[in-house]
Phi, psi and omega in degrees: 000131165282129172230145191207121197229127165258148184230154245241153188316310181314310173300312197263348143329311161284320203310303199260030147289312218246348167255349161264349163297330218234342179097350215235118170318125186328279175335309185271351166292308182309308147330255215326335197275332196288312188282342174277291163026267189323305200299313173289335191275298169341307190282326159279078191245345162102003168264156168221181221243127176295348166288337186297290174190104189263318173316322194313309185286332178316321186245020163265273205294008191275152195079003183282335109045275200283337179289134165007107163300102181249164175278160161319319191265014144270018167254030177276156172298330204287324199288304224271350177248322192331124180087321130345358193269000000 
């Protein structure tokens, strides 16, 4: 597939800063930028894994330990205004 973009002086400046750093023809740098993209975009999709996350949570509660006991009835909306009036 051909894809064909005009880019802005600033853009094409780097691009083909960053494909001579690199060895690389301007064209196959930009393939190259476009497929780690693609790759990275695939992969954040927002699922994890159940081991993810129960780590994930593990480390949200860590410490949690040490906080307050409070009763329930100090979470009322009136508690969270309370003095605001």
């Amino acid at each position: 597939m051909t894809i064909r973009i005009e880019l802005n002086p600033e853009i094409e400046a780097q691009l083909v800063a960053g494909a001579q750093a690199r060895g690389l023809a301007p064209a196959e740098y930009a393939e190259n930028l476009l497929r780690d993209a693609i790759a990275s975009h695939g992969e954040s999709q927002g699922r994890l894994s159940v081991e993810e996350l129960h780590a994930m949570l593990d480390a949200i509660a860590e410490g949690s330990d040490n906080l307050p006991k409070l009763p329930t009835m100090a979470f009322t909306r009136e508690s969270f205004y309370e003095g605001r009036l």
